[in-house]
C-alpha positions as CSV (number, residue, x, y, z in Angstrom):
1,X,-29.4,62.1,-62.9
2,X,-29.3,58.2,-63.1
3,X,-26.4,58.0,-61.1
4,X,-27.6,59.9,-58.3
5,X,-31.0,58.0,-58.3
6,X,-28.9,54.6,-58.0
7,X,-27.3,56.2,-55.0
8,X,-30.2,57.2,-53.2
9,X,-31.9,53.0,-53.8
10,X,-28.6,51.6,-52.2
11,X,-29.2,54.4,-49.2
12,X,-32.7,53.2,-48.9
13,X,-32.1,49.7,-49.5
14,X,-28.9,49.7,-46.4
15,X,-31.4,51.5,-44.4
16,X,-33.5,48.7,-45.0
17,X,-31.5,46.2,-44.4
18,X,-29.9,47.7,-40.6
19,X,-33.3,48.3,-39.8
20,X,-34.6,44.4,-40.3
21,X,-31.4,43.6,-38.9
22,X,-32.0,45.3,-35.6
23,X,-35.4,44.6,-35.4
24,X,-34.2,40.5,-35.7
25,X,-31.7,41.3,-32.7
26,X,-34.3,43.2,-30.7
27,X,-36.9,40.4,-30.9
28,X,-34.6,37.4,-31.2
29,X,-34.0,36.3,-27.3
30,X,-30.7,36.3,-25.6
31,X,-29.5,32.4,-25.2
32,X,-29.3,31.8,-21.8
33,X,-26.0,30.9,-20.2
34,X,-25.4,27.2,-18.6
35,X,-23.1,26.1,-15.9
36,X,-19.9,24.3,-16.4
37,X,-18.9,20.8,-14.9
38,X,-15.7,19.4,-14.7
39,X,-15.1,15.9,-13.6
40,X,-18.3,15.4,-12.6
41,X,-17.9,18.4,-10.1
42,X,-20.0,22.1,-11.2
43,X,-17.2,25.0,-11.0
44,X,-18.5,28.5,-10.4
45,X,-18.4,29.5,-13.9
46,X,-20.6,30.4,-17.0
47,X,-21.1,28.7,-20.6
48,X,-21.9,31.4,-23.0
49,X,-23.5,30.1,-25.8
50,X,-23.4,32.4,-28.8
51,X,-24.4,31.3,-32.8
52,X,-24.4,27.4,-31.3
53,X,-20.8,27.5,-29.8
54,X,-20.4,27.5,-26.6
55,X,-17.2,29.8,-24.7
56,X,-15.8,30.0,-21.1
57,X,-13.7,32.6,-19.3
58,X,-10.0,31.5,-19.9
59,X,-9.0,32.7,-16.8
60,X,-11.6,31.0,-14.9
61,X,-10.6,27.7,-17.1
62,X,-7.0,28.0,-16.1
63,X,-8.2,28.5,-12.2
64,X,-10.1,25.2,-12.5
65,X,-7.7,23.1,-14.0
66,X,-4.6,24.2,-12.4
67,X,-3.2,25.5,-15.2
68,X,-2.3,29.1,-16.0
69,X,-3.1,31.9,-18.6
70,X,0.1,34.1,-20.2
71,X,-1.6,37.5,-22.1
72,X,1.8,38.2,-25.1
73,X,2.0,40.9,-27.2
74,X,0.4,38.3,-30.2
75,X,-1.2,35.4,-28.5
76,X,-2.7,33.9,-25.1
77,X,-1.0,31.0,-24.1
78,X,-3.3,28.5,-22.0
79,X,-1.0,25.9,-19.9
80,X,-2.9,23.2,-18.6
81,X,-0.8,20.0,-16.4
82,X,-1.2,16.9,-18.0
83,X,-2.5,13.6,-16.6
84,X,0.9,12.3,-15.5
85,X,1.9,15.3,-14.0
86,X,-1.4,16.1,-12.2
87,X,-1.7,12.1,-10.9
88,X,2.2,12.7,-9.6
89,X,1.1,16.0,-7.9
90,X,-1.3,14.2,-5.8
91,X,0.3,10.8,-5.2
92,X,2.7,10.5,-2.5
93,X,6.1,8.3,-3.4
94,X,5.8,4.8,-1.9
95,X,7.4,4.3,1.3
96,X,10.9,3.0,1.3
97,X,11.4,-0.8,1.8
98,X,12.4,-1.5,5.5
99,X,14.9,-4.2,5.0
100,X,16.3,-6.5,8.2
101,X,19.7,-5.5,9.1
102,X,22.6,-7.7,8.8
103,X,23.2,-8.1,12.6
104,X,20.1,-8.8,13.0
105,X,19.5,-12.0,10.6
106,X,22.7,-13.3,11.7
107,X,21.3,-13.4,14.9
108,X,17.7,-14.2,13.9
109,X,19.5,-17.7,12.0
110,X,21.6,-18.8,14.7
111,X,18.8,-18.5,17.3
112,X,16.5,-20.5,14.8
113,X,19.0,-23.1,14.8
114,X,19.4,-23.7,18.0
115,X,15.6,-23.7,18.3
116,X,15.7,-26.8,15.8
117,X,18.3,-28.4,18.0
118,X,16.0,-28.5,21.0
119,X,13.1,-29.2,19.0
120,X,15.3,-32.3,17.2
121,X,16.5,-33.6,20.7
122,X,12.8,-34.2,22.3
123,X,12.0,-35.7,19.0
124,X,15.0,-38.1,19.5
125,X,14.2,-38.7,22.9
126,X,10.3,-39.3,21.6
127,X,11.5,-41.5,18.8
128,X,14.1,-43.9,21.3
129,X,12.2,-43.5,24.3
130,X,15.4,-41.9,25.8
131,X,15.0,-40.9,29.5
132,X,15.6,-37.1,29.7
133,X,16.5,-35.0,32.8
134,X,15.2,-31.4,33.9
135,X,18.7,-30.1,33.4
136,X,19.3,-31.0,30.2
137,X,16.5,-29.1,29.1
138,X,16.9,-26.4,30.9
139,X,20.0,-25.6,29.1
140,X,18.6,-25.7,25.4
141,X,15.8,-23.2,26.7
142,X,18.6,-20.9,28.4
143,X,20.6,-20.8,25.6
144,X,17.7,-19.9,23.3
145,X,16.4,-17.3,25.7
146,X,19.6,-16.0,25.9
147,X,19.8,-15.9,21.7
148,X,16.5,-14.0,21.7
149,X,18.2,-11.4,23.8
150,X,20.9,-10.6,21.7
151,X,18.2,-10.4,18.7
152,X,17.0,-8.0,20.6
153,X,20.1,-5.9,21.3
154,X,20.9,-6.1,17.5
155,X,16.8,-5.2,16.1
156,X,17.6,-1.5,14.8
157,X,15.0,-1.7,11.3
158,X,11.4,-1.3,11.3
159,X,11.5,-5.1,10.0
160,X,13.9,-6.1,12.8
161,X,11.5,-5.0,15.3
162,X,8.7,-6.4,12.8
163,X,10.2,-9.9,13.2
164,X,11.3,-9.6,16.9
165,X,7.5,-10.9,18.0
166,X,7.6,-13.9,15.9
167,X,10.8,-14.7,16.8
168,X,9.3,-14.8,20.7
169,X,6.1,-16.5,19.6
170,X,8.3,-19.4,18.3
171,X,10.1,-19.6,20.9
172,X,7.2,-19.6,23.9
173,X,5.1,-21.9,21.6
174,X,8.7,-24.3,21.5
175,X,9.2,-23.9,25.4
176,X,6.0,-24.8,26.4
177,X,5.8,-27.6,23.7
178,X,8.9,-28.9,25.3
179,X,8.0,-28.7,28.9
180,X,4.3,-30.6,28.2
181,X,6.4,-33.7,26.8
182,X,8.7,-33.7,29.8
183,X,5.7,-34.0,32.0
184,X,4.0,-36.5,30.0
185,X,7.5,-38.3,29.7
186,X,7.1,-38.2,33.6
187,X,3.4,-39.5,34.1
188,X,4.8,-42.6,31.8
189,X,2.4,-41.3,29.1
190,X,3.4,-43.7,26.3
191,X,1.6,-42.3,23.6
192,X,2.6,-39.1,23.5
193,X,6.3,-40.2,24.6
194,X,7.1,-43.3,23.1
195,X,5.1,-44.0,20.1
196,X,7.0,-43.7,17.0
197,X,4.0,-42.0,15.3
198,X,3.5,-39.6,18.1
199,X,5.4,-36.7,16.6
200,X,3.6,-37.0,13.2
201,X,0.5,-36.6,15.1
202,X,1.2,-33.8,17.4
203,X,-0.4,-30.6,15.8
204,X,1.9,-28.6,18.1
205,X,4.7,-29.8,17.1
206,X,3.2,-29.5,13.4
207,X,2.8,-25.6,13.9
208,X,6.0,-24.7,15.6
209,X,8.1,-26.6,12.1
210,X,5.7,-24.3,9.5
211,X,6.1,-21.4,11.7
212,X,10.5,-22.1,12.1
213,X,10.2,-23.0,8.1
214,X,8.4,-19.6,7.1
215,X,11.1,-17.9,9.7
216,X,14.3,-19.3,7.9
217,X,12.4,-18.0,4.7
218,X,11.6,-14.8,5.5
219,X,14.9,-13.6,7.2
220,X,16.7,-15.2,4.1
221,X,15.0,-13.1,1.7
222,X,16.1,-10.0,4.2
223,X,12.8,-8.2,3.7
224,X,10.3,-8.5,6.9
225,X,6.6,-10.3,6.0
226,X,4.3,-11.6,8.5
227,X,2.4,-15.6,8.6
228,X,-0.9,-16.4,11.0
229,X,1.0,-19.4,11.9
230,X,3.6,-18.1,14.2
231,X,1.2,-16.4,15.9
């Protein structure tokens, strides 16, 4: 008799207890869901939020971070790239170095140097007040014309045709620097063609040594790189 009346107060007291228990979840609201944002950037996917923790849709996880969902017999494996893999994904390898060929600098230095000739013969000729004929330098600027064409001929690297323009520049800025003291040396201009100081003076003259000095540097070193000042 006791036994069976302890049985029927559990039944009632369960009965009790689902029923409170339902009445809770029926008048407790739903959390509402949020949005997700990754990277500053909201994806098209819901938080759930359920007893203060929040879950997401693995599959929509994966699809967001490149990654990818396997469904085993025992687990789910979630593969997501890392950091270094993802930044290598969407860099792009650095370009190759263009380098100047080797006909090509051979050619560039032996055209330089007979630039410096010319340039060092009106200097002498400034320097000594040494009388000069047309011919004479005519034939330094054929034979560095000529130079410039094998250069030419011989530019096969993106540097070599890189360096090809300053090579001209030097070249026009040196012929016509030369041909302006030949007609000063005419007019009897003294102090562009006889005074000592008159080279140290002359800006051209300045420019076309830095821009022959960064040249030697440049085609030494094999590797193409550009300077305002033989422009």
């Amino acid at each position: 008799m006791h036994i069976r009346i302890k049985i029927r107060w559990f039944e009632i007291f369960g009965l009790i207890l689902l029923s409170t228990g339902y009445a809770l979840a029926q008048g407790t609201p739903p959390e509402p869901s949020k949005v997700l944002v990754v990277n500053g950037k909201t994806v098209g996917t819901e938080v759930k939020e359920i007893n203060g923790r929040s879950y997401v849709d693995l599959e929509a996880l994966a699809q967001i971070t490149n990654g990818a969902v396997t469904v085993e017999s025992n687990r789910i494996v979630l593969t997501m790239p890392t950091s270094t893999s993802a930044d290598s994904a969407h860099s792009a390898p650095p370009p190759p170095v263009s380098r100047l060929s080797r006909d090509f600098a051979g050619s560039a230095v032996g055209l330089l140097a007979d630039m410096r000739e010319w340039r060092g013969a009106i200097g002498t000729m400034i320097t000594f007040g040494l009388a000069v004929s047309d011919s004479w330098s005519q034939q330094y600027h054929d034979r560095v014309e000529a130079g410039l064409a094998q250069a030419a001929v011989v530019a096969t690297t993106e540097s070599d045709q890189n360096a090809l323009p300053l090579l001209r520049n030097e070249f026009d800025q040196l012929a016509a620097w030369a041909n302006e003291t030949l007609v000063a040396r005419k007019a009897l201009n003294g102090a562009k063609t006889i005074d000592p100081n008159a080279l140290g003076n002359d800006p051209s003259l300045a420019r076309i040594t830095d821009c022959s000095r960064f040249l030697n540097g440049m085609i030494v070193s094999g590797t193409f790189s550009d300077n305002a000042v033989c422009h």
